[in-house]
KOLTITOR-373754 format. One record per atom (N, C-alpha, C, CB): residue number from 1; chain; atom name; x, y, z. Coordinates in pm, 1 decimal. Atoms other than C-alpha are relative to their C-alpha. Glycine has a CB too. Layout:
N
+-----+---+----+----------+----------+----------+
!   k ! c !  a !        x !        y !        z !
+-----+---+----+----------+----------+----------+
! NUM ! A ! CA !        X !        Y !        Z !
...
+-----+---+----+----------+----------+----------+
END
This chain:
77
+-----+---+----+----------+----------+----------+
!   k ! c !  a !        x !        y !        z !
+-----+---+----+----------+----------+----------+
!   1 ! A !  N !   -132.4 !     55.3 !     16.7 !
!   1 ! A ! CA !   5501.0 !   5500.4 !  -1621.4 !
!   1 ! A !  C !     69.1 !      2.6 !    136.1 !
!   1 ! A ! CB !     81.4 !     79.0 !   -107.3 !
!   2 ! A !  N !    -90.0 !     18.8 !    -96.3 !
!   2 ! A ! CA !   5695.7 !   5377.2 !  -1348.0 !
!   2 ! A !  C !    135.8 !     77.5 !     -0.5 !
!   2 ! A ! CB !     21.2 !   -129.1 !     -0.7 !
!   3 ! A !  N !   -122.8 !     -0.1 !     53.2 !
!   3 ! A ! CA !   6006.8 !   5536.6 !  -1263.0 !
!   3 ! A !  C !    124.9 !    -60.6 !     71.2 !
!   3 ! A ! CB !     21.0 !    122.7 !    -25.4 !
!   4 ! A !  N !   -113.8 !    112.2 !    -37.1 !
!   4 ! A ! CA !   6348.8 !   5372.6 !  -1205.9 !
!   4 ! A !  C !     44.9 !     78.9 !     67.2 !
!   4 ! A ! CB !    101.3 !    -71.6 !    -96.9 !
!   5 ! A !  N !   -100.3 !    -24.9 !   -142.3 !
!   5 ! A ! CA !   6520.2 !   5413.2 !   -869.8 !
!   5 ! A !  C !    156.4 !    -12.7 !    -35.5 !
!   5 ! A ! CB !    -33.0 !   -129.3 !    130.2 !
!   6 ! A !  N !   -171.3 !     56.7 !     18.6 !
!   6 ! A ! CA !   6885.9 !   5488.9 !   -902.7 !
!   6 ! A !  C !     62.8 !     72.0 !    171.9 !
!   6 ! A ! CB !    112.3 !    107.4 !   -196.2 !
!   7 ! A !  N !    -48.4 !    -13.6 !   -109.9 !
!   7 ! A ! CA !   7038.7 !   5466.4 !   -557.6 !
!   7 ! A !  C !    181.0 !     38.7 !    -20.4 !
!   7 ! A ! CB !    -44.0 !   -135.1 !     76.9 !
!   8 ! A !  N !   -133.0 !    -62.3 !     -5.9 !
!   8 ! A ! CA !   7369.1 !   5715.7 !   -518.9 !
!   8 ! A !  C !     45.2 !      4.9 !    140.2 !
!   8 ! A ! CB !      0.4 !    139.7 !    -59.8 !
!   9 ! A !  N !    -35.3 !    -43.5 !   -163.8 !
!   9 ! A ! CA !   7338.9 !   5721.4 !   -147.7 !
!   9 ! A !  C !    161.7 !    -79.0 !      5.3 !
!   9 ! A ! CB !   -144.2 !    -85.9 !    147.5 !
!  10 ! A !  N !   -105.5 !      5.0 !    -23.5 !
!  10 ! A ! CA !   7723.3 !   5694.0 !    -15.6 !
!  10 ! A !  C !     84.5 !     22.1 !   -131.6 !
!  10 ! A ! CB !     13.4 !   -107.2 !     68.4 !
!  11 ! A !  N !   -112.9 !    -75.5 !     93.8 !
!  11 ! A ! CA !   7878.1 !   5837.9 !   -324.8 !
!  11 ! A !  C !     16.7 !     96.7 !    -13.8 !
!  11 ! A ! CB !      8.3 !     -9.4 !   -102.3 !
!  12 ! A !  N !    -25.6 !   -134.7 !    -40.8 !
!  12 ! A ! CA !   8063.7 !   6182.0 !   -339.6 !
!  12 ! A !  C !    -48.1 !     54.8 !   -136.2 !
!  12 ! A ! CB !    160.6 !     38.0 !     50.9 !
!  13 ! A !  N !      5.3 !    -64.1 !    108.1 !
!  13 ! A ! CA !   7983.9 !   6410.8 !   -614.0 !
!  13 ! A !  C !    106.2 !     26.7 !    -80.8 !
!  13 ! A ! CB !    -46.9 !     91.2 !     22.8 !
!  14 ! A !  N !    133.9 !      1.0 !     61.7 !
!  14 ! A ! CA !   7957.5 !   6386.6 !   -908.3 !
!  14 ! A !  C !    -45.7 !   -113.3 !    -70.0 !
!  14 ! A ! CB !    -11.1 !     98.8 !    -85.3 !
!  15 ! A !  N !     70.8 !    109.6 !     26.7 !
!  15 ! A ! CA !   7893.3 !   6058.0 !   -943.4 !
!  15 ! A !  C !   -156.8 !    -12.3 !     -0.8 !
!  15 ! A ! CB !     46.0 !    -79.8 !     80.3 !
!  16 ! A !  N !    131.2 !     57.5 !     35.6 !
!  16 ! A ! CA !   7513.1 !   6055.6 !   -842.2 !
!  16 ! A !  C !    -31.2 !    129.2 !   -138.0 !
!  16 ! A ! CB !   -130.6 !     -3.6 !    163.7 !
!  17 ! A !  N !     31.0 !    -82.1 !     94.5 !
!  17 ! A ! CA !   7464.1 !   6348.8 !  -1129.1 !
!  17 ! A !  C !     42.9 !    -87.9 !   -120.9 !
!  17 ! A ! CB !     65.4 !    139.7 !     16.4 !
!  18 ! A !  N !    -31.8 !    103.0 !    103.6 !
!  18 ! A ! CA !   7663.2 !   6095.2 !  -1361.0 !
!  18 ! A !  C !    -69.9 !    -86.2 !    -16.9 !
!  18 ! A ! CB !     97.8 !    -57.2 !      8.2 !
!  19 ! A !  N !     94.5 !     60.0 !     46.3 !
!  19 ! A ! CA !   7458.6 !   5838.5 !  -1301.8 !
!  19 ! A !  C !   -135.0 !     35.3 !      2.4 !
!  19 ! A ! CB !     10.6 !    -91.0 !     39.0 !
!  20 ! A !  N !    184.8 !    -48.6 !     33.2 !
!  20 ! A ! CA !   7093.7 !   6042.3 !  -1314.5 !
!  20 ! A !  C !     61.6 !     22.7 !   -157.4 !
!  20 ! A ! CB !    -98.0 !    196.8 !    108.2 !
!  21 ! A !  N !     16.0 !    -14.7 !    155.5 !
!  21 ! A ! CA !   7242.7 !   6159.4 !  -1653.9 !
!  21 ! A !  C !     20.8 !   -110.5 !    -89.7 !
!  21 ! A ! CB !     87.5 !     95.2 !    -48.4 !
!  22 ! A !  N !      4.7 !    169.6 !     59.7 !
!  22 ! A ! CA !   7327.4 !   5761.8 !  -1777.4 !
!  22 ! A !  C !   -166.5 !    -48.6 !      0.3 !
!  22 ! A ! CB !    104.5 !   -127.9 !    129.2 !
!  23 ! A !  N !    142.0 !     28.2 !    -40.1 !
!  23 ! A ! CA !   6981.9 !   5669.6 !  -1644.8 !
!  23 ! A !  C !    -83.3 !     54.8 !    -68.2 !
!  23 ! A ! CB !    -34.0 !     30.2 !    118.8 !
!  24 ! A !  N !     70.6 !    -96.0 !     86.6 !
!  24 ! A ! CA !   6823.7 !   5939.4 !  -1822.0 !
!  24 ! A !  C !      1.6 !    -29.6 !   -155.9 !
!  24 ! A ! CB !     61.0 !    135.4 !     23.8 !
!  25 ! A !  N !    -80.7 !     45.6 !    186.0 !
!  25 ! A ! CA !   6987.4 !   5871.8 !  -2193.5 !
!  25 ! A !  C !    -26.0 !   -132.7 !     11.1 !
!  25 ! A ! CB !    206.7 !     22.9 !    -42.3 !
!  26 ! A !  N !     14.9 !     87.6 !     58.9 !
!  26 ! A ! CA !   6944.9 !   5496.4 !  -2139.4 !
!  26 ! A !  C !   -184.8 !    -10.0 !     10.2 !
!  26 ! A ! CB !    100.0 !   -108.6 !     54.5 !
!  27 ! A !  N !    146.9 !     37.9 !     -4.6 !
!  27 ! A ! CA !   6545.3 !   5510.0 !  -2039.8 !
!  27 ! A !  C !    -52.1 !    122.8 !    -66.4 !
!  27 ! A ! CB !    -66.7 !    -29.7 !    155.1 !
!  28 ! A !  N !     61.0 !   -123.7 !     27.0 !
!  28 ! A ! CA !   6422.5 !   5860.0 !  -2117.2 !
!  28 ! A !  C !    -47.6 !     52.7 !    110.3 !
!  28 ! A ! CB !    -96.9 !     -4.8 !    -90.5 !
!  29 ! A !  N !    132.2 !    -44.3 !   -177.5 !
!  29 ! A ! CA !   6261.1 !   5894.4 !  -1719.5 !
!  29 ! A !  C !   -101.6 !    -35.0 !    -21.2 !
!  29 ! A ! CB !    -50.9 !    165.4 !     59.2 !
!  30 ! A !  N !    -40.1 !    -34.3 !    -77.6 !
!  30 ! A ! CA !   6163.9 !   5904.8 !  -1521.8 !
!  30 ! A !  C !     69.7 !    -62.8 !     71.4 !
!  30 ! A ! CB !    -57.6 !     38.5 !     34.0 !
!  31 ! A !  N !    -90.7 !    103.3 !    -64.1 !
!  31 ! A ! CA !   6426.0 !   5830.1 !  -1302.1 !
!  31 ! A !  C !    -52.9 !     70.4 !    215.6 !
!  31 ! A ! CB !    236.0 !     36.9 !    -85.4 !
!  32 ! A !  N !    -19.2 !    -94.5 !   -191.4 !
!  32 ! A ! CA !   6379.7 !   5878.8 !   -818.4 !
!  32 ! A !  C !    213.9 !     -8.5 !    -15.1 !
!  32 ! A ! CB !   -106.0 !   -181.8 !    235.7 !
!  33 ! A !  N !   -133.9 !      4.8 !    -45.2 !
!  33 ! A ! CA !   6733.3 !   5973.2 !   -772.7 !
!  33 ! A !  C !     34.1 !     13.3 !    163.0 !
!  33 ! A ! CB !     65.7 !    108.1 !    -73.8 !
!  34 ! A !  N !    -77.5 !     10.0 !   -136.2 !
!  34 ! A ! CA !   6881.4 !   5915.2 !   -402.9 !
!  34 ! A !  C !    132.9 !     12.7 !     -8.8 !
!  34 ! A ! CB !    -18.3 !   -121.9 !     68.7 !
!  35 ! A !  N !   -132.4 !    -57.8 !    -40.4 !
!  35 ! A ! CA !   7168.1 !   6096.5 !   -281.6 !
!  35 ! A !  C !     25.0 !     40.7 !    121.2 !
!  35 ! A ! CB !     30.5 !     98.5 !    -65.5 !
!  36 ! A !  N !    -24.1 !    -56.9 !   -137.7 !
!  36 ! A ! CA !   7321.8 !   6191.2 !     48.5 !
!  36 ! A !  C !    110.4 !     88.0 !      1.7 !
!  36 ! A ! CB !     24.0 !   -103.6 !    101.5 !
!  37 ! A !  N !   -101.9 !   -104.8 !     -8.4 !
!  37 ! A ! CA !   7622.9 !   6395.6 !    -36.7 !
!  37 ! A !  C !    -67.2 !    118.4 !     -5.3 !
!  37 ! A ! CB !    103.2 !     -4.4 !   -103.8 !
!  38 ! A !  N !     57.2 !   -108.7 !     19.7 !
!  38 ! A ! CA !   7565.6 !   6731.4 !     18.6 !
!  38 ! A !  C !     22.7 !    162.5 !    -86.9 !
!  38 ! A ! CB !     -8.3 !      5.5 !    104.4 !
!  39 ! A !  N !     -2.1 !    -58.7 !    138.2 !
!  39 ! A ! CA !   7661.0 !   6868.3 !   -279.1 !
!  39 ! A !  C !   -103.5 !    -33.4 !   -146.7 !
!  39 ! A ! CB !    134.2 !    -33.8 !    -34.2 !
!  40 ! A !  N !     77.2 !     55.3 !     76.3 !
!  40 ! A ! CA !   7440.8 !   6649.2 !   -473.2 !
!  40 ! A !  C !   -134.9 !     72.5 !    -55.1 !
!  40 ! A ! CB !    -20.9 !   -105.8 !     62.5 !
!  41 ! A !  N !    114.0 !    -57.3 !     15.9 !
!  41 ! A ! CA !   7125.5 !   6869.7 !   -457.1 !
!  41 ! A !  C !     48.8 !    118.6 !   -114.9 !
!  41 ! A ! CB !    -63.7 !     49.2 !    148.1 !
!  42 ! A !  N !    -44.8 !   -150.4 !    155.8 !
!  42 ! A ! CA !   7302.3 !   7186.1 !   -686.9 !
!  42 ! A !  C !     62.1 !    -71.9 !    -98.2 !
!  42 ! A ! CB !    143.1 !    155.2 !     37.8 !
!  43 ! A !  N !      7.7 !     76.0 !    130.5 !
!  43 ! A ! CA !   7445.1 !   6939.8 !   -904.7 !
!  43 ! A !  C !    -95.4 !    -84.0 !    -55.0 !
!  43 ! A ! CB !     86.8 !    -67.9 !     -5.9 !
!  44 ! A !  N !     89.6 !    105.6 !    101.6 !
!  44 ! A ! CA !   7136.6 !   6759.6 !   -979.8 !
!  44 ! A !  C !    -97.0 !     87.3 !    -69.3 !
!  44 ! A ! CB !    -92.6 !   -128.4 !     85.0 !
!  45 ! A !  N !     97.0 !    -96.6 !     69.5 !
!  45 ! A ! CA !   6932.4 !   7091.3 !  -1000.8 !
!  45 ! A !  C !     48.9 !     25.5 !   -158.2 !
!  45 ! A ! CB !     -2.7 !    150.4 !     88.1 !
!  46 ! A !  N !    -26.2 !    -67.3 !     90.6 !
!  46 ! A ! CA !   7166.8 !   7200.3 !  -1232.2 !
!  46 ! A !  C !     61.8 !    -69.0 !   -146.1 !
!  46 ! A ! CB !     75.3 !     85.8 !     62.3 !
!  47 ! A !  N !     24.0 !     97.1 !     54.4 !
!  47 ! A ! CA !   7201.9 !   6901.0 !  -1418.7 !
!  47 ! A !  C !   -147.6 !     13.5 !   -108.6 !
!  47 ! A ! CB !      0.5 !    -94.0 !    113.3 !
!  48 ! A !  N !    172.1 !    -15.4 !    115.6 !
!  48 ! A ! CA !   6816.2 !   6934.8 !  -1506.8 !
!  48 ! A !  C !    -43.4 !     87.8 !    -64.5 !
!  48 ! A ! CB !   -127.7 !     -3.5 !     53.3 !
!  49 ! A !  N !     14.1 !   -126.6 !    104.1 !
!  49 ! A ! CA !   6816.0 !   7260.7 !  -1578.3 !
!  49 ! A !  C !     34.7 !    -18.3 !   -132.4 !
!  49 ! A ! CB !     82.1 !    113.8 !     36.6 !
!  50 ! A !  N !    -89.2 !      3.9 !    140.3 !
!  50 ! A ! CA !   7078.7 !   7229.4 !  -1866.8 !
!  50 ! A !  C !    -79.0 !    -97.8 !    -60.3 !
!  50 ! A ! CB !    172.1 !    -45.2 !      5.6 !
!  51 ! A !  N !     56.4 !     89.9 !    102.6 !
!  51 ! A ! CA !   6879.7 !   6956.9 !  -1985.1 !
!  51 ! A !  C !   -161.6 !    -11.0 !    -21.5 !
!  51 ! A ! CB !     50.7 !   -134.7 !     34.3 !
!  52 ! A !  N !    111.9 !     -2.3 !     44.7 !
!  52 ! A ! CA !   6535.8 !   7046.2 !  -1980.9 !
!  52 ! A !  C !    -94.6 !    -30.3 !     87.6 !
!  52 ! A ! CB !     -5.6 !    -64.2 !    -93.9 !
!  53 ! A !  N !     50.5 !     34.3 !    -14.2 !
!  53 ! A ! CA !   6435.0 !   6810.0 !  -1724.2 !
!  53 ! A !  C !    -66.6 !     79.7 !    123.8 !
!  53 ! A ! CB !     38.7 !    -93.6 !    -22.2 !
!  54 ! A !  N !     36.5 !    -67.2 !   -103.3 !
!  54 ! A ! CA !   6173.1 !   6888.9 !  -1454.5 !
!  54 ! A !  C !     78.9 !   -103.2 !    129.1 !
!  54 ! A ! CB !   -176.0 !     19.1 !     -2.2 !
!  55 ! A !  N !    -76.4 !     38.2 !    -82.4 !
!  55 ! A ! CA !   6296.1 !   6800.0 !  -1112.5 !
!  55 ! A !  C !    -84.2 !     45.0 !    157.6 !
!  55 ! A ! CB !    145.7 !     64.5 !    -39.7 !
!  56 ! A !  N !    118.2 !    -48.2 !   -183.7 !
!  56 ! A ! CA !   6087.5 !   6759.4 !   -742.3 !
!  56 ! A !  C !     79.0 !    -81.9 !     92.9 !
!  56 ! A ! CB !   -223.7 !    -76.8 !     19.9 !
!  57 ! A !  N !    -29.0 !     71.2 !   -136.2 !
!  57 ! A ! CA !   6196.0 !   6683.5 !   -396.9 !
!  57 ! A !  C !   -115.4 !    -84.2 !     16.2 !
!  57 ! A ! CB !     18.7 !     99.3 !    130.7 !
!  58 ! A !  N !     86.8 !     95.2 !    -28.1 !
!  58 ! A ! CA !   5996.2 !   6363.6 !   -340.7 !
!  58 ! A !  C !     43.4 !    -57.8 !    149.9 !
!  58 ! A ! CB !      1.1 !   -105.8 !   -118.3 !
!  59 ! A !  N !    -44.7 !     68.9 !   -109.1 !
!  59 ! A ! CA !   6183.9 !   6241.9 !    -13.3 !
!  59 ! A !  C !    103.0 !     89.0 !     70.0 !
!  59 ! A ! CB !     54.5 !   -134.5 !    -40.4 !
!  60 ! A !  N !   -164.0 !    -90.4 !    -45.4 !
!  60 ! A ! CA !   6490.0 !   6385.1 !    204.8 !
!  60 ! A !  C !     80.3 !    -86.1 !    -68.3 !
!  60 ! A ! CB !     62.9 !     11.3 !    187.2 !
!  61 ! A !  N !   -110.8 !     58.5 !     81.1 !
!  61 ! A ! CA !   6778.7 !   6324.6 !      7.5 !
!  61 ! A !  C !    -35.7 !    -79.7 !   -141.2 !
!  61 ! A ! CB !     71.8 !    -98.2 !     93.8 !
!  62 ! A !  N !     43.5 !     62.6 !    150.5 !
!  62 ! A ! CA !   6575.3 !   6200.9 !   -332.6 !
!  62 ! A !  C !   -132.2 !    107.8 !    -98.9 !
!  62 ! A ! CB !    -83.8 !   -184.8 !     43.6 !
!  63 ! A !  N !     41.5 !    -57.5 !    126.1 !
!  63 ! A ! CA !   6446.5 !   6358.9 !   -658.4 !
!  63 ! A !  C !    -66.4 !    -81.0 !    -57.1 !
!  63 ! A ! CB !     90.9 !     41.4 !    -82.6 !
!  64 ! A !  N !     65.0 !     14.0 !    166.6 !
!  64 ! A ! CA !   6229.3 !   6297.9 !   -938.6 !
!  64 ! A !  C !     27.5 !     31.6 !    -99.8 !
!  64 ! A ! CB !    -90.4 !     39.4 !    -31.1 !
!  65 ! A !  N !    -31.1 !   -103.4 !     92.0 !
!  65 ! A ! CA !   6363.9 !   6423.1 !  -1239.2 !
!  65 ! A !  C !   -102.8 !   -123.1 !   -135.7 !
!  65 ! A ! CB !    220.9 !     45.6 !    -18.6 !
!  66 ! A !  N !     21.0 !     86.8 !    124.8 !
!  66 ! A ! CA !   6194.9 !   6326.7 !  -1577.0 !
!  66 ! A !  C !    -27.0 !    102.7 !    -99.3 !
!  66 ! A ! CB !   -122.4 !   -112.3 !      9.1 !
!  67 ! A !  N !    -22.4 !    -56.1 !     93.3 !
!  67 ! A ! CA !   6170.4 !   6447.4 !  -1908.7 !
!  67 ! A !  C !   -132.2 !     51.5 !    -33.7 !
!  67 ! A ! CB !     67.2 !    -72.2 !    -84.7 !
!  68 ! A !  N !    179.4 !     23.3 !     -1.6 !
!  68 ! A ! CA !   5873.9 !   6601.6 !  -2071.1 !
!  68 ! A !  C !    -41.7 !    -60.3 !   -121.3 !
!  68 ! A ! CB !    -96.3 !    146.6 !      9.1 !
!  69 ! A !  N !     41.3 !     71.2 !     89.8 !
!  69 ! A ! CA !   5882.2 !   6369.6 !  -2325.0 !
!  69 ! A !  C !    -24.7 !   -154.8 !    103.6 !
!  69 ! A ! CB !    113.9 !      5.4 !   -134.0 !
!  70 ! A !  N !     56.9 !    115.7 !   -108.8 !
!  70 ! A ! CA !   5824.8 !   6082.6 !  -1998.1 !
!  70 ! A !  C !   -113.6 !     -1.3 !     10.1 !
!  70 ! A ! CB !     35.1 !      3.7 !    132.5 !
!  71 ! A !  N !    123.6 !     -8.5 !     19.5 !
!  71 ! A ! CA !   5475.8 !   6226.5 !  -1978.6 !
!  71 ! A !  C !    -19.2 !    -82.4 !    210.7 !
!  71 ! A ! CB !    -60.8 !   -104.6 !   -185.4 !
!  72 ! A !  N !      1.0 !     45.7 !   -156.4 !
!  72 ! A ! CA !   5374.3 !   6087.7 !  -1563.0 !
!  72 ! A !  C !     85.2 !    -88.1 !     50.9 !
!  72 ! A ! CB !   -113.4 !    -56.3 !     38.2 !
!  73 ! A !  N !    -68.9 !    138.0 !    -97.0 !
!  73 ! A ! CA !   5576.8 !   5886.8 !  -1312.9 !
!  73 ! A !  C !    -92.4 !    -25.3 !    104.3 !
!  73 ! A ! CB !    158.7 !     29.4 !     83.0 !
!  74 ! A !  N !     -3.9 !     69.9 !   -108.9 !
!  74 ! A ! CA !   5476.8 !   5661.9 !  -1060.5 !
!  74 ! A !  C !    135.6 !    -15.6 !     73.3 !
!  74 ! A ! CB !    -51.1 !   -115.6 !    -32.7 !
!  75 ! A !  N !   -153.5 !     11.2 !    -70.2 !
!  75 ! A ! CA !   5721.3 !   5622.7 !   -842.4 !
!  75 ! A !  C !    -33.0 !   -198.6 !     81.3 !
!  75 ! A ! CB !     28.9 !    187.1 !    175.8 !
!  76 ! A !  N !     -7.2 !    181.3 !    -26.9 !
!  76 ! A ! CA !   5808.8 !   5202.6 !   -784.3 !
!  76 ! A !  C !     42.5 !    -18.7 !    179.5 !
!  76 ! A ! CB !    167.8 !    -91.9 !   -125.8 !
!  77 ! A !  N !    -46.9 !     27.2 !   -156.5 !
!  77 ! A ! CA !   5818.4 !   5104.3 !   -399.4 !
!  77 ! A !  C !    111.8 !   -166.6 !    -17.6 !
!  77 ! A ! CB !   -188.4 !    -32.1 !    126.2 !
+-----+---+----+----------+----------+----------+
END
């Protein structure tokens, strides 16, 4: 399964955590999340925590998070 890119870069927190958790509820994940605020990283951890999902540094400034009902991501270039 592919997963969907949601680009947050230039928004302050907690917008990109708002939209990984929209993204999440409308697909199920996996979602790459990109962010550059630097608050973004403890709100997205802690985002996934509370919800179950797993969550990897794949890039500087971008995540993986997906559910474990997503089962594998690809990640989409």
């Amino acid at each position: 399964m592919d997963a969907v890119r949601v680009d947050a870069r230039g928004m302050r927190c907690p917008w990109p955590a708002i939209r990984l958790g929209r993204m999440m509820r409308e697909t199920g994940g996996p979602v790459l999340i990109l962010a550059d605020d630097p608050i973004a990283p403890g709100e997205i951890a802690a985002l996934a925590k509370a919800q179950g999902w797993s969550l990897s540094a794949v890039e500087e400034g971008g995540w993986l998070v997906s559910s474990p009902k997503a089962g594998q991501a690809r990640l989409r270039s």
